[in-house]
MOPAC internal coordinates of N, CA, C and O (Angstrom, degrees):
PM7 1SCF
backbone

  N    0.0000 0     0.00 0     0.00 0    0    0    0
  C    1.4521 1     0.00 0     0.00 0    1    0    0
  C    1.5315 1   110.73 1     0.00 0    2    1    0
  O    1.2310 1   120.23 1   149.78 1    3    2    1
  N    1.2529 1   117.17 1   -30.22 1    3    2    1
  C    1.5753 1   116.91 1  -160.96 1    5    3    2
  C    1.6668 1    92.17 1   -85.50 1    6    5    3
  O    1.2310 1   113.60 1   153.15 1    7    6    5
  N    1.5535 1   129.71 1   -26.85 1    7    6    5
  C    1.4175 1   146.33 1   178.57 1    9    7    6
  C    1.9037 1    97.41 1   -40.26 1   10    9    7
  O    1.2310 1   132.44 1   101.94 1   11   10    9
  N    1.7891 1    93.57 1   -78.06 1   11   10    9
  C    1.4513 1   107.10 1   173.62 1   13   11   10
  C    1.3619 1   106.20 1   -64.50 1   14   13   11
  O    1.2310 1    98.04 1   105.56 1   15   14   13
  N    0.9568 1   156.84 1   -74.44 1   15   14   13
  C    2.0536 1   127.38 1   165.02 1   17   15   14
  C    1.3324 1   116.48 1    -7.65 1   18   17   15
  O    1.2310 1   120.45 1   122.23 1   19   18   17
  N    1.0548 1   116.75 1   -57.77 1   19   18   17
  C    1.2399 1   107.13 1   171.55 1   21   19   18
  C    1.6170 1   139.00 1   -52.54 1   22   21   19
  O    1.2310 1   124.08 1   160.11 1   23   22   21
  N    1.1845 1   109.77 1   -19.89 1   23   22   21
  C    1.0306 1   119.82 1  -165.44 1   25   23   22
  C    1.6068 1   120.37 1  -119.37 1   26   25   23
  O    1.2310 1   130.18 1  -177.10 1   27   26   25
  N    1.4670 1    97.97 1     2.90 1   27   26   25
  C    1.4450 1   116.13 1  -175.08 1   29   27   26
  C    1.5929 1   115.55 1   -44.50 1   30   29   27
  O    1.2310 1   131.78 1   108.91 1   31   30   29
  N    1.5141 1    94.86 1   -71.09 1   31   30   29
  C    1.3865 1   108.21 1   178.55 1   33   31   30
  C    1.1268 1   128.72 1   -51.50 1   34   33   31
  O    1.2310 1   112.37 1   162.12 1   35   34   33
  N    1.5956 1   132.00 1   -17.88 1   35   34   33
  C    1.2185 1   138.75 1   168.48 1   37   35   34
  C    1.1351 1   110.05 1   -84.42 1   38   37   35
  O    1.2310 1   116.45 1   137.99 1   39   38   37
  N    1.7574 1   124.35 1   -42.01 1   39   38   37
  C    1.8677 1   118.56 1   170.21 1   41   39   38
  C    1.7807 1   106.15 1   -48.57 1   42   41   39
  O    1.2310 1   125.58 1   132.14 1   43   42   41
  N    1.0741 1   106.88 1   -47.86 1   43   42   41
  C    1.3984 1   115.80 1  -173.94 1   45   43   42
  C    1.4452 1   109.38 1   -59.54 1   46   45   43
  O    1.2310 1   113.24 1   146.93 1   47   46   45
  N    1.4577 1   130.37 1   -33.07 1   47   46   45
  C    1.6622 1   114.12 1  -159.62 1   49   47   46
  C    1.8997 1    74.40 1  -104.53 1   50   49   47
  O    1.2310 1   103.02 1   160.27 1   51   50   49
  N    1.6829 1   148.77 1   -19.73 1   51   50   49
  C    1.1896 1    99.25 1  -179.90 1   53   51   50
  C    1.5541 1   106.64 1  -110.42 1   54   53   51
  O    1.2310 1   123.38 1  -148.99 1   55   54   53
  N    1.5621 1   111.12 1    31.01 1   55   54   53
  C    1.5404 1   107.74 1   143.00 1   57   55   54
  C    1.5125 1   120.91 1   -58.78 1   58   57   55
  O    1.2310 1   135.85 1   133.98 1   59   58   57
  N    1.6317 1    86.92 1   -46.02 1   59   58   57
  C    1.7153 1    96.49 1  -165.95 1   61   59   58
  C    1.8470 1    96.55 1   -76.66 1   62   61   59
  O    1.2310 1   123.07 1   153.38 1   63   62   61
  N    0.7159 1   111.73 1   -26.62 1   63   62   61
  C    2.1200 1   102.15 1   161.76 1   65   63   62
  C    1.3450 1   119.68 1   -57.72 1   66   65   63
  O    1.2310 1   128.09 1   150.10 1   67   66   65
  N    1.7442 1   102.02 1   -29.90 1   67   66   65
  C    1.8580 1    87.33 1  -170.29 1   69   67   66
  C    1.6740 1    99.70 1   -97.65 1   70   69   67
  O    1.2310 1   128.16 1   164.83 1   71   70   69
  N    1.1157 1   101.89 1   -15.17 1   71   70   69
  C    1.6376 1   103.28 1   168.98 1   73   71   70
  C    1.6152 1   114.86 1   -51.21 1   74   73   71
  O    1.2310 1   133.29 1   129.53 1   75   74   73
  N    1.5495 1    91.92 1   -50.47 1   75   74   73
  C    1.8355 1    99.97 1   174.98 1   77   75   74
  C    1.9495 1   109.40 1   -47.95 1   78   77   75
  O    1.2310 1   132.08 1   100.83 1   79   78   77
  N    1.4831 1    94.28 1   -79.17 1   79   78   77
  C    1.3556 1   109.00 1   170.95 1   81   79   78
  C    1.8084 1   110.78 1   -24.20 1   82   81   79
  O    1.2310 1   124.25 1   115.83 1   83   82   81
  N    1.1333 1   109.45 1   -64.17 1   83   82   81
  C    1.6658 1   107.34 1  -179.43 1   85   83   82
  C    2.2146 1    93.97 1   -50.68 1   86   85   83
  O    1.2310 1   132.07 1   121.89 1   87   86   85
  N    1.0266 1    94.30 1   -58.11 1   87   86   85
  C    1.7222 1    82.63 1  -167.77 1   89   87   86
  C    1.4132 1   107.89 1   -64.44 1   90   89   87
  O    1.2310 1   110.45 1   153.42 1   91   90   89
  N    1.7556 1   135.55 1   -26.58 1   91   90   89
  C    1.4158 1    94.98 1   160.67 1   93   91   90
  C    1.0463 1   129.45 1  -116.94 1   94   93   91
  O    1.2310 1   119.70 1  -156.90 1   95   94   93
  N    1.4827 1   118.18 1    23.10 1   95   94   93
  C    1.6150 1   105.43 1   148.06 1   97   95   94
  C    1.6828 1   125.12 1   -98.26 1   98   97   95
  O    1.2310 1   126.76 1  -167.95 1   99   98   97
  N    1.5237 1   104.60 1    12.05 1   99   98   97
  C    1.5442 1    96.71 1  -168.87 1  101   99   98
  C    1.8432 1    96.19 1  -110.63 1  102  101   99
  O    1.2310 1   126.02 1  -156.88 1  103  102  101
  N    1.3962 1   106.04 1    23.12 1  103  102  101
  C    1.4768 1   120.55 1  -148.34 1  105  103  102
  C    1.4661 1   117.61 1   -19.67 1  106  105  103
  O    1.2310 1   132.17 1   -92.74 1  107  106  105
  N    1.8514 1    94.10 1    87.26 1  107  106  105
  C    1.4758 1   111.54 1   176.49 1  109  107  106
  C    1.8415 1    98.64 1   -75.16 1  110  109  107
  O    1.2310 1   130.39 1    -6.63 1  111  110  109
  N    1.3581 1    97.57 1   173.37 1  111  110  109
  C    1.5318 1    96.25 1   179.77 1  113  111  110
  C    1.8877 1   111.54 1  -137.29 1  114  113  111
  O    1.2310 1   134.46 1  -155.81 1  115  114  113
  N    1.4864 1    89.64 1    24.19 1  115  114  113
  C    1.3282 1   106.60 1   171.10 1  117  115  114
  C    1.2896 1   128.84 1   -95.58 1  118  117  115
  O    1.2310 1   106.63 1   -52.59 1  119  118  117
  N    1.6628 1   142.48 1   127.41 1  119  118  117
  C    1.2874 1   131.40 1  -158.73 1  121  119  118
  C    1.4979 1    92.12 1   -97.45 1  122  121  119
  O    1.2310 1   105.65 1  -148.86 1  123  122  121
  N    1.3459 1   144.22 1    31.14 1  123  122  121
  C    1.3860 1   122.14 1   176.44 1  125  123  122
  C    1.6945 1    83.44 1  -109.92 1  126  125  123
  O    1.2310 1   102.41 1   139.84 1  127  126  125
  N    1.0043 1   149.81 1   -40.16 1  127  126  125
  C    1.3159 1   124.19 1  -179.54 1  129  127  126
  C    1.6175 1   110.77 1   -45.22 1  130  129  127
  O    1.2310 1   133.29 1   117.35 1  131  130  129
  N    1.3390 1    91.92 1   -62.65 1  131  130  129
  C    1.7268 1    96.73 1   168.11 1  133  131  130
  C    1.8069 1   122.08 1   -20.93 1  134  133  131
  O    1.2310 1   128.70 1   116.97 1  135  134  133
  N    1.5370 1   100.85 1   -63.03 1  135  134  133
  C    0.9767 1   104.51 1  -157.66 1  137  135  134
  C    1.9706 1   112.84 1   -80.38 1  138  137  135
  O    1.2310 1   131.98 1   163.31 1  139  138  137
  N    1.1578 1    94.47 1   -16.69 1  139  138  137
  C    1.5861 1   125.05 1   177.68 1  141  139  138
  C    1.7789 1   102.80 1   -71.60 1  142  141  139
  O    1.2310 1   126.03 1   137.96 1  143  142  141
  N    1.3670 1   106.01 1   -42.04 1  143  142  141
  C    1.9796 1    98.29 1   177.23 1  145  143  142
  C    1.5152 1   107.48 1   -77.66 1  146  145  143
  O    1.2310 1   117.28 1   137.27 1  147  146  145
  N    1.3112 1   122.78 1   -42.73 1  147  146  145
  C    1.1376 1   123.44 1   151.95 1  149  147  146
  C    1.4360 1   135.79 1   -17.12 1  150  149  147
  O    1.2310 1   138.84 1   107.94 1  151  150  149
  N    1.0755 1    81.07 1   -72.06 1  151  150  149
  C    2.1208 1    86.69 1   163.53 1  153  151  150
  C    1.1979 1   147.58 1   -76.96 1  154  153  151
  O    1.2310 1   135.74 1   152.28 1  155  154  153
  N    1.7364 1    87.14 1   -27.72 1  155  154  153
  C    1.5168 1   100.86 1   136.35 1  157  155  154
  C    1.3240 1   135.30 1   -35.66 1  158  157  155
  O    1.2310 1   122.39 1   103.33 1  159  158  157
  N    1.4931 1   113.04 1   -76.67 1  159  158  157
  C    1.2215 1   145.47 1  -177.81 1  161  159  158
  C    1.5525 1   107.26 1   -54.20 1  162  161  159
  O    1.2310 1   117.76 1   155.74 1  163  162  161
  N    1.5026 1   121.87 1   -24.26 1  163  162  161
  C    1.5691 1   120.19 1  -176.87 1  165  163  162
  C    1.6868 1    91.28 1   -97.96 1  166  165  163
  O    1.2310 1   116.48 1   124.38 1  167  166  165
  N    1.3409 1   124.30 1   -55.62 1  167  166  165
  C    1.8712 1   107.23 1   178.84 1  169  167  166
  C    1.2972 1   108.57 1   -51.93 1  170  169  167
  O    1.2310 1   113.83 1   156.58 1  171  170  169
  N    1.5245 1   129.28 1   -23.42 1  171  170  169
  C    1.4125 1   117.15 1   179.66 1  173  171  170
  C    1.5229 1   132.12 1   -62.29 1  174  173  171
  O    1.2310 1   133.11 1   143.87 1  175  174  173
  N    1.6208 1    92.26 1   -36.13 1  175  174  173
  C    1.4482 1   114.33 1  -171.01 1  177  175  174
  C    2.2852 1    84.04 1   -74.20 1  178  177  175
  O    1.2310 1   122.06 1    94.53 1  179  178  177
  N    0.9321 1   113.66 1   -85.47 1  179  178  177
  C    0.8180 1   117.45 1  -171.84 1  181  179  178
  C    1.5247 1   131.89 1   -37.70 1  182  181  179
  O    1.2310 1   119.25 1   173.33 1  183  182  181
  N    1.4768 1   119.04 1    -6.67 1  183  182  181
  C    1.1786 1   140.24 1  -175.07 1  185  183  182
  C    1.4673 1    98.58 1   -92.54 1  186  185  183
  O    1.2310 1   116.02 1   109.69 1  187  186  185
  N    1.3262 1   125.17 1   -70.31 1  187  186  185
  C    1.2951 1   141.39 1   129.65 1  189  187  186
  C    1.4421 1   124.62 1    19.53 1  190  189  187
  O    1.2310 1   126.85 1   117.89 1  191  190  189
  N    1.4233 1   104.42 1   -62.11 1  191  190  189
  C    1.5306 1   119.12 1   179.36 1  193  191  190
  C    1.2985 1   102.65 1   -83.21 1  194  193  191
  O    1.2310 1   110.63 1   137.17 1  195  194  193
  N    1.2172 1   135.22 1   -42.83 1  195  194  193
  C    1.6891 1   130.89 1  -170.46 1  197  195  194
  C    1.0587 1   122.98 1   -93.83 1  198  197  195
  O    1.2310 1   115.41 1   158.79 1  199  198  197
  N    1.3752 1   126.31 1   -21.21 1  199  198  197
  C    1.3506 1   133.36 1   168.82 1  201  199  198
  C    1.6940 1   106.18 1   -85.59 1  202  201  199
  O    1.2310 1   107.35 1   133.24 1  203  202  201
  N    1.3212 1   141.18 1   -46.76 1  203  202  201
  C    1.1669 1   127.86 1   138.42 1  205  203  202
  C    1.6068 1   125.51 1     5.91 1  206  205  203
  O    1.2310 1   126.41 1    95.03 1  207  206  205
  N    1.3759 1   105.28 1   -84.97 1  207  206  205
  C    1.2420 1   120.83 1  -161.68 1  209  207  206
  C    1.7910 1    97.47 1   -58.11 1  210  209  207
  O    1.2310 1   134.61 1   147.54 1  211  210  209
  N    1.8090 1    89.34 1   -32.46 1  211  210  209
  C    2.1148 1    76.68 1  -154.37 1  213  211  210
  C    1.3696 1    88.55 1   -86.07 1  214  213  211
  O    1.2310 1   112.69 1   166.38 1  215  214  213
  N    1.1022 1   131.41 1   -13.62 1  215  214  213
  C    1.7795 1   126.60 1  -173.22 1  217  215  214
  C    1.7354 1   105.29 1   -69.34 1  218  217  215
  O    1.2310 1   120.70 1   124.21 1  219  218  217
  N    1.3434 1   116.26 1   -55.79 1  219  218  217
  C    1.3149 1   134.29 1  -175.63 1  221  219  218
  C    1.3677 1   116.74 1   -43.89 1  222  221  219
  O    1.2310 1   120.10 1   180.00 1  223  222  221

């Protein structure tokens, strides 16, 4: 379990990559995908950073 902890934050920021990828090759013209990898991509980083520290 602590393996997958580890690794959270990185599943999470390249969800939020393929989210991108889906918006520009599926050329949606909606900014909530946008804004949805984004937020992804910021809990990732940050998931990343805190589970890190407490796993280590």
């Amino acid at each position: 379990m602590k393996d997958f902890l580890k690794y959270l934050g990185s599943i999470l920021i390249l969800v939020g990559v393929a989210l991108l990828a889906l918006y520009y090759f599926g050329n949606l013209q909606s900014n909530t995908v946008l804004a949805s990898a984004g937020i992804i991509m910021i809990i990732g980083c940050i998931t990343h950073i805190v589970i890190n520290r407490k796993v280590s």
